[in-house]
C-alpha positions, 0 to 999 in steps of 0.5 A: 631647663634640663633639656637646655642644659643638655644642648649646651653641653654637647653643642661643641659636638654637634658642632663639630659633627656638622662642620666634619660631616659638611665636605662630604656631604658636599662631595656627594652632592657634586658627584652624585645629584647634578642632574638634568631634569626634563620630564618624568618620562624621559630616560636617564643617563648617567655620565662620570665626566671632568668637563666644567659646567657649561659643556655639561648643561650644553650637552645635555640641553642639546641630546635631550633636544635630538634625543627627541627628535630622532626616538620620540623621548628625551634623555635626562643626564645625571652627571658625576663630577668628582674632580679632574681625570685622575679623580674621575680614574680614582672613583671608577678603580673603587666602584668596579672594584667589588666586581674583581676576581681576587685572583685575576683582577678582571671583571664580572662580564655583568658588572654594574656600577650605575654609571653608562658614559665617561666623557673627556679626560684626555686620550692617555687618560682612556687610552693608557689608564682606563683601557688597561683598567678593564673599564671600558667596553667596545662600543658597536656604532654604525660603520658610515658614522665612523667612516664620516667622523674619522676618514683618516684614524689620525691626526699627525701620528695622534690617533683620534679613535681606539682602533679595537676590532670585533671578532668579524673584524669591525670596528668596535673602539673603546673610545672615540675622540669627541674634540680637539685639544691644543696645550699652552702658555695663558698669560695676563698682558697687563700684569707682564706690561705692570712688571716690565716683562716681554709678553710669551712668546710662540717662539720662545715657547716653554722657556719663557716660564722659566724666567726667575722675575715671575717667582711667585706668578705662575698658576700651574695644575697638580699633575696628579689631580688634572690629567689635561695639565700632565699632559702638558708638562709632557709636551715640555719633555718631549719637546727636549727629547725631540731637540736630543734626537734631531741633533744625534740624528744630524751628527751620526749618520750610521745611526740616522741609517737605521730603521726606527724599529733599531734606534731603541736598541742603540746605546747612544741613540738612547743615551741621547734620548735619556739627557733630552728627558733630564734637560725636559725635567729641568726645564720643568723644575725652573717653571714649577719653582715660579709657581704661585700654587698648584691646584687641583682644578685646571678651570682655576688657572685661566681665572687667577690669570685673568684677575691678575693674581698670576702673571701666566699660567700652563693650561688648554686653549679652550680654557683661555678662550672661554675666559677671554670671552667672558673678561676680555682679551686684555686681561687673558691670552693663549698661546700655543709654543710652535713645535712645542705641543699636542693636538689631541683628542678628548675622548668619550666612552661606554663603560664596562658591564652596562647592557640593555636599554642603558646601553642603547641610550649611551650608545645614543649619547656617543652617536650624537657626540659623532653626529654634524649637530653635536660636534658643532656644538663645539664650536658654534657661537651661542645664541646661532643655530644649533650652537650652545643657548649660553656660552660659547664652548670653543673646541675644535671639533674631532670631524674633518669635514666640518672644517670646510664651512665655518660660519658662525664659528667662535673661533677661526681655527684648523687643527688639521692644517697646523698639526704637522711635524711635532705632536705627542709621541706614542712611544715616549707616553709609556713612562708618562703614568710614572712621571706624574708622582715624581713631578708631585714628589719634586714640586709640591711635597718638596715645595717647601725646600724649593721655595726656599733654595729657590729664595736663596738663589735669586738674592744672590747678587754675582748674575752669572753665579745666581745662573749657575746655581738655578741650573745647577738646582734644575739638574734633578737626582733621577734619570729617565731609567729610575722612572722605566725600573718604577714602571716596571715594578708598578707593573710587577705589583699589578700582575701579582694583584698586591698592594698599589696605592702603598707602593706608590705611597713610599715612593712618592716619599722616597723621592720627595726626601730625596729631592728636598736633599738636593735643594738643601744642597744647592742651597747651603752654595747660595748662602 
C-alpha cells in the first residue's frame, strides 16, 4: 500500500518527465538510428542528408546492390536525417566544433565526428555555408568519371562542380552535383476553379501569389529552416534585380559600354540594382502576407496543397511531381515561371577528417552517384530496369549524356536545353546567407502585425486606396546596403571567433520590432 501511495504522489512527475524526455528521445531517433540493414558483414556508411524517405531507402537499396557488385561486399547506410539544410549545417557547426582551435577556428586535420557523407542541400548550401565551414574535404575521383559526368563545369553561368584543384593541379572538388533542381509555384487546380481564380501562370510567374484573394492559401517553407525554399524567394529578387538591369542597361549607353568588372563600381548602376532588390523584397512580402504557415519542412507543402487546404505553394519541382503521382495531377500542379528561375545542382560531399576505409566507402558512395547507374535512378520509372523498387524519384540527372535516351523516363525533361538566359547569379548570392533572417524577422516573428495590417487592408472598400495601402505595406524599411553592412559584421564577428548565434539573435529582434513598427503604420491608415 505504502509503495502505492508513493507512485500516486509522484506520478504527475514521472509523467511530466516522459512527456518532457519524449522529443528528444524521438529527435535522437530520426538523427541517429535510421539505418539499412543488409548483412552482418556488410560495411557501414554514415550520411547526414535532408533528402525525404524514398530517395534515402532508393539509394541505399541500389549502392548496396552495386556495392556488391563491383567490390565483393555490401554497404549499409546509416542516415542522419535532423531536418532541412539549415538543420543539417546546425548539427555538423556542433559536432566539429570541439575540433576548433580557439584561436584559429580551423579544424583538427584528424577530426572525427562519426559522419562520412552529406547528401543534398542545394549548391549555396555547400558551396557558401559548408565549404567556407572547413567541413568538407577535396574528394580524389577518377579524372575519366569526372570528364564524363561533367563535360562542361556549368550549366548556364551555374556550376554544376566545386572547381578546387590539388597541388598537381587535378581536380579535387569538395562537391559535386548529384541532380538537378528547378524552383516553382504548386498549385491545387481544384481549389482555384473552387474560388474563381485563374490558375498560375508561367508567364505570370511569381506575381500570381500576390493576388490579395488567397489570403490565407499559401503553404510556404521557413527560409531559415528549408535551404530549397531560401533559394527560391531568391529567385523572386533576382528576378527584380535582373528586370532593374536590363532597363538601366537599355536607357544608358555609356554604362551598357562598360565592361561587367566596371558596373559594380558605378553609382547608378548600383542604385538601380539596389531598387530592383526593394521591388524583389516587396514582392516578397505581398506572398508571405498570403500565407497560411510557414513550415519547417518543404515535403509538407506539395501534400497541403494536394489535400486542399492551401490553394498554392512555392516549392522544388521534384516535390510536386512525386505527389502528383501519388494523388493525381488534378489535385496538384508545377509550374516553373519562364525566366524567373534556377536550375541548380543538388550536391554530395565527403566531409572533413574521414580517412582510411571510411573514406574509401564514401568515396565509393560518391562514385556511384556520378556512375550511369546511379544518376538513372533519378529519373527512371520504378518497377524498370535499374530505376527505383517504389516510388518514382523524378530528378533531372546532373549527367549530360544521359539525356540522349530517355526510355523508361518518368518525366520528359531537359534542363540542358531550357537553361538559358536567366539563372541564379553568383555574384547576387553573396548577400543570400543575410537575407534569410530578415525574411524570418519580416514574416514569421512579425506575422502577427502583418496578418493584422494585412486584415485591415483588404476590408478597406475604395479598390484603388486598398491597392495603395498593400504597396504602400509592400515597401519594407531595409534596403540591399543594411543587409551588405550585416554581412560584413557577421564577417567581422567570424574573424574574431566571438559570439555568432547572439548577434544574429539581437538583429533578428532588432529588425522584427522594426518591421511590426511599420505594419502598425500602414495599418493605423487602414483604419
Amino acid at each position: 500500500m505504502r509503495y502505492k501511495t508513493i507512485i500516486f504522489r509522484y506520478l504527475p512527475i514521472i509523467l511530466f518527465a516522459l512527456v518532457l524526455a519524449a522529443p528528444f528521445a524521438l529527435r535522437s531517433a530520426v538523427i541517429r538510428r535510421e539505418t539499412t540493414r543488409v548483412d552482418a558483414k556488410a560495411e557501414r556508411l554514415v550520411i547526414v542528408t535532408p533528402h525525404p524517405d524514398d530517395i534515402r531507402r532508393e539509394f541505399a537499396r541500389a549502392f548496396d546492390r552495386w556495392h556488391r557488385e563491383k567490390f565483393g561486399v555490401g554497404v549499409s547506410i546509416d542516415y542522419r536525417v535532423p531536418g532541412g539544410s539549415t538543420d543539417v549545417r546546425r548539427l555538423l557547426e556542433a559536432v566539429y566544433q570541439p575540433f576548433r582551435d580557439k584561436t584559429t577556428g580551423k579544424l583538427a586535420p584528424d577530426a572525427q565526428v562519426g559522419i562520412d557523407v552529406v547528401f543534398g542541400g542545394g549548391d549555396f548550401f555547400f558551396d557558401s555555408e559548408l565549404k567556407p565551414l572547413g567541413v568538407l574535404q577535396p574528394m580524389h575521383l577518377p579524372p575519366q568519371l569526372l570528364a564524363d559526368a561533367f563535360p562542361q563545369p556549368a550549366l548556364a553561368g551555374v556550376k554544376l562542380l566545386d572547381l578546387s584543384k590539388a597541388a598537381d593541379g587535378s581536380p579535387a572538388p569538395m562537391w559535386v552535383g548529384s541532380c538537378l533542381s528547378s524552383f516553382g509555384i504548386l498549385y491545387n487546380p481544384d481549389v482555384y476553379h473552387a474560388m474563381g481564380l485563374p490558375e498560375p501562370s508561367e508567364d505570370h510567374g511569381w506575381q500570381d501569389l500576390t493576388d490579395p484573394r488567397l489570403a490565407g492559401m499559401l503553404a510556404l517553407a521557413d527560409p531559415s529552416h528549408s535551404g530549397s525554399a531560401a533559394v527560391a524567394y531568391q529567385m523572386v529578387i533576382q528576378r527584380a534585380m535582373a528586370d532593374a538591369e536590363a532597363e538601366i542597361l537599355a536607357r544608358d549607353p555609356a554604362i551598357r559600354a562598360l565592361p561587367k568588372t566596371e558596373l559594380p563600381k558605378n553609382a547608378a548602376y548600383q542604385a538601380a540594382i539596389a531598387a530592383g532588390w526593394k521591388h524583389g523584397m516587396g514582392q516578397l512580402l505581398k506572398i508571405a502576407a498570403n500565407a497560411r504557415y510557414f513550415t519547417d519542412s518543404s515535403p509538407i507543402v506539395p501534400l497541403d496543397v494536394s489535400r486542399g487546404d492551401s490553394a498554392a505553394g512555392i516549392g522544388i519541382d521534384y516535390y510536386a511531381r512525386v505527389t502528383a503521382e501519388m494523388i493525381g495531377a488534378s489535385r496538384v500542379r508545377f509550374i516553373a515561371p519562364i525566366g524567373a528561375t534556377a536550375i541548380t545542382p543538388d550536391p554530395v560531399a565527403i566531409l572533413h577528417g574521414v580517412s582510411g576505409r571510411r573514406l574509401e566507402i564514401a568515396t565509393h558512395f560518391i562514385e556511384f552517384v556520378l556512375s550511369p547507374e546511379g544518376q538513372r535512378l533519378w529519373i527512371l520509372k520504378p518497377g524498370t530496369p535499374g530505376g527505383p523498387e517504389q516510388h518514382g524519384l523524378r530528378r533531372p540527372p546532373v549527367r549530360a549524356d544521359l539525356y540522349r535516351d530517355q526510355t523508361n523516363w518518368t518525366d520528359d525533361v531537359n534542363p540542358f536545353k531550357t537553361a538559358a538566359g536567366f539563372n541564379q547569379r553568383g555574384d547576387w548570392m553573396v548577400l543570400f546567407t543575410d537575407t534569410r533572417p530578415i525574411w524570418v524577422a519580416a514574416w514569421i516573428d512579425g506575422r502577427d502585425a502583418l496578418v493584422d495590417a494585412y486584415g485591415r487592408i483588404r476590408r478597406v472598400a475604395d479598390p484603388i486606396k486598398r491597392q495603395q495601402l498593400i504597396d504602400e505595406l509592400a515597401v519594407l524599411p531595409i534596403e540591399m546596403n543594411d543587409v551588405a553592412n550585416l554581412r560584413a559584421q557577421r564577417l567581422d564577428i567570424q574573424k574574431q571567433n566571438g559570439d555568432l548565434d547572439e548577434w544574429r539573435a539581437r538583429q533578428q529582434i532588432e529588425w522584427a520590432a522594426r518591421f511590426r513598427e511599420h505594419y502598425a503604420r500602414v495599418a493605423q491608415k487602414a483604419g
